[in-house]
C-alpha positions, 0 to 999 in steps of 0.5 A: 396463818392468821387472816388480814383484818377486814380493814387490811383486805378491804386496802388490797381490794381497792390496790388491785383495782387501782392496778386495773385502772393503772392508778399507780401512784394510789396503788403505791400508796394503798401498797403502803399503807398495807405494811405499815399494818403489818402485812405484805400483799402478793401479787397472783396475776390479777389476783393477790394474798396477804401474808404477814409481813414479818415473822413471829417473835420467839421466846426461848428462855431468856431470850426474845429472838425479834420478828421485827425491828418494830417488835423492839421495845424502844428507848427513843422516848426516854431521855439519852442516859449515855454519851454514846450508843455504838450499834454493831451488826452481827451476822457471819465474821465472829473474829471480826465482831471479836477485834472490833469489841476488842478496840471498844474496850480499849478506847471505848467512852466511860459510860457509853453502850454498845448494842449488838444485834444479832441478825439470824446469825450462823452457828459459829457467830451464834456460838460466840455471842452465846458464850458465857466467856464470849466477847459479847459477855464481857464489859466495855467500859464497865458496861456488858453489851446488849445483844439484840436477837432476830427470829429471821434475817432482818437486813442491814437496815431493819437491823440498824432499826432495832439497834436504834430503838435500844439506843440510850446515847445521845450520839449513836455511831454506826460502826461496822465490823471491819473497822478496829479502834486503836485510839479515840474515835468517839471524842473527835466524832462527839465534837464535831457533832456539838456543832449543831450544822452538822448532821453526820460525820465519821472518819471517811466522806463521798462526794459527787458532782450529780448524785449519781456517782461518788468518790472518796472526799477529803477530809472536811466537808463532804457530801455523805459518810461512809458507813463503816462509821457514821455518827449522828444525834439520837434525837435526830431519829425522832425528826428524821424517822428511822432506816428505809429497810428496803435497804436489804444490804448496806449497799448504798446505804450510807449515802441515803441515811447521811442526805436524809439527815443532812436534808433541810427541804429544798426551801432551806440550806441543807446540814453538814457532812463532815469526815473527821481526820482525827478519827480516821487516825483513831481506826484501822479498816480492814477488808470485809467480805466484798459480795454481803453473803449473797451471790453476784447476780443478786448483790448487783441487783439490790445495788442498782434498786438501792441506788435507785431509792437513793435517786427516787428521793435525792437524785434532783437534790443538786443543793445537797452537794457541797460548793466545791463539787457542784459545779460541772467537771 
């Protein structure tokens, strides 16, 4: 293992004092500043260690398998060269990633990409995106898809990440593997979207009273988009900054990302979410594995910490919520 830089061991030092003296706020904020160099700090009871915070990237004949979603050579400072991006996740349901692709090929967007990011997928979704006759290796619209490969399990966010730095829509939609396109989804989606107050949108909304807990909306406007398809402005990303990869599973996600882009500053009126009826109709929701390939106890665990960063940052954010939901029920 190679060692931290002075620079890096001289920041956990300093962290570990601020422990003893129960400065929380600037241990936090050494924590991070740790590993936005790249590095991830291990806490020994008063001692520490310093490990690097990502794994190395593999090459493998033409292959790059990714370390990070950071390692991703980015696009987002070129100019958009396609009407949309569609980022899929791939890790484990390869007939579902099948259909999905399916759908795309029929009612895809003439001129758009599709990036798939191949998050340390199993054997047998491995197999299928490595077929040279796989779904993965036949156009869209005339264009192949581009995989993405990791070298470790990213998590749902740090894999959104890297499919976004690949990104050359100017609309990108989130879509998932559930989901089976059986007309237009991306005309009505890209519509809505020229409306410039409006942030996010997709074919299904949430709304709440107190941002603590959430309903499926009406169609219209709405307070977040489920992130089963979730479509926003690629140059968006470039104001906002990119995913909270502490987001290990897609659990609560979707309502940070839509408040993030919706957010204008508590000074400001925030941006729209709206769900759009005529996408729903465009798409078929089937079921998706309830637990994201983790146990119970550990799927309830990273639900209660993803919900709590979604209130650490918004849970006093009552201007968020749309006007017919605000009031006290």
């Amino acid at each position: 293992m190679s060692a931290a830089p002075d620079e890096v061991r001289a920041w956990a030092q300093a962290r570990s004092d601020a422990r003893v003296a129960q400065d929380w706020p600037e241990a936090d904020r050494l924590r991070a500043a740790i590993e936005a160099a790249g590095w991830r700090i291990i806490d020994r009871g008063s001692r520490f260690s310093l490990e690097p915070a990502h794994a190395p990237d593999l090459v493998e004949g033409d292959r790059i398998r990714y370390g990070s979603s950071r390692a991703v050579p980015t696009r987002l400072d070129e100019p958009a060269t396609a009407p949309v991006t569609v980022i899929l996740v791939a890790v484990d349901q390869p007939a579902d990633l099948a259909r999905t692709l399916d759908g795309l090929r029929r009612h895809g967007v003439a001129g758009g990409q599709v990036v798939i990011v191949a998050d340390q997928p199993d054997p047998a979704q491995e197999a299928e995106l490595a077929a040279a006759d796989g779904p993965a290796s036949l156009p869209i619209q005339g264009e192949l898809p581009e995989v993405v490969w990791t070298s470790e399990p990213f998590g749902r966010a740090a894999a959104i990440n890297a499919g976004l730095r690949r990104a050359a829509g100017s609309i990108v939609v989130l879509l998932d593997t559930s989901v089976e396109l059986v007309g237009d989804l991306f005309g009505p989606l890209t519509a809505t979207l020229e409306d410039q107050t409006i942030a996010v949108a997709g074919p299904w909304g949430l709304v709440s009273r107190d941002l603590r807990r959430f309903e499926p909306g009406e169609p219209g406007d709405v307070d977040t988009i489920d992130g089963v398809a979730l479509a926003f402005r690629r140059a968006d990303v470039s104001e906002v900054g990119f995913l909270d990869e502490h987001f290990r599973l897609d659990l609560n996600l979707d309502i940070w990302w839509s408040l993030v882009l919706r957010d204008g500053g508590e000074a400001s009126e925030g941006r729209r979410a709206v769900a759009v009826p005529a996408a729903a109709a465009a798409v078929v929701r089937h079921d998706r594995p309830a637990l994201n390939g983790v146990g119970q106890a550990e799927h309830d665990r990273l639900s209660k910490r993803s919900f709590y960063r979604v209130l650490d940052r918004f849970g006093s954010r009552r201007d968020l919520l749309t006007k017919k939901m605000a009031q006290p029920s």
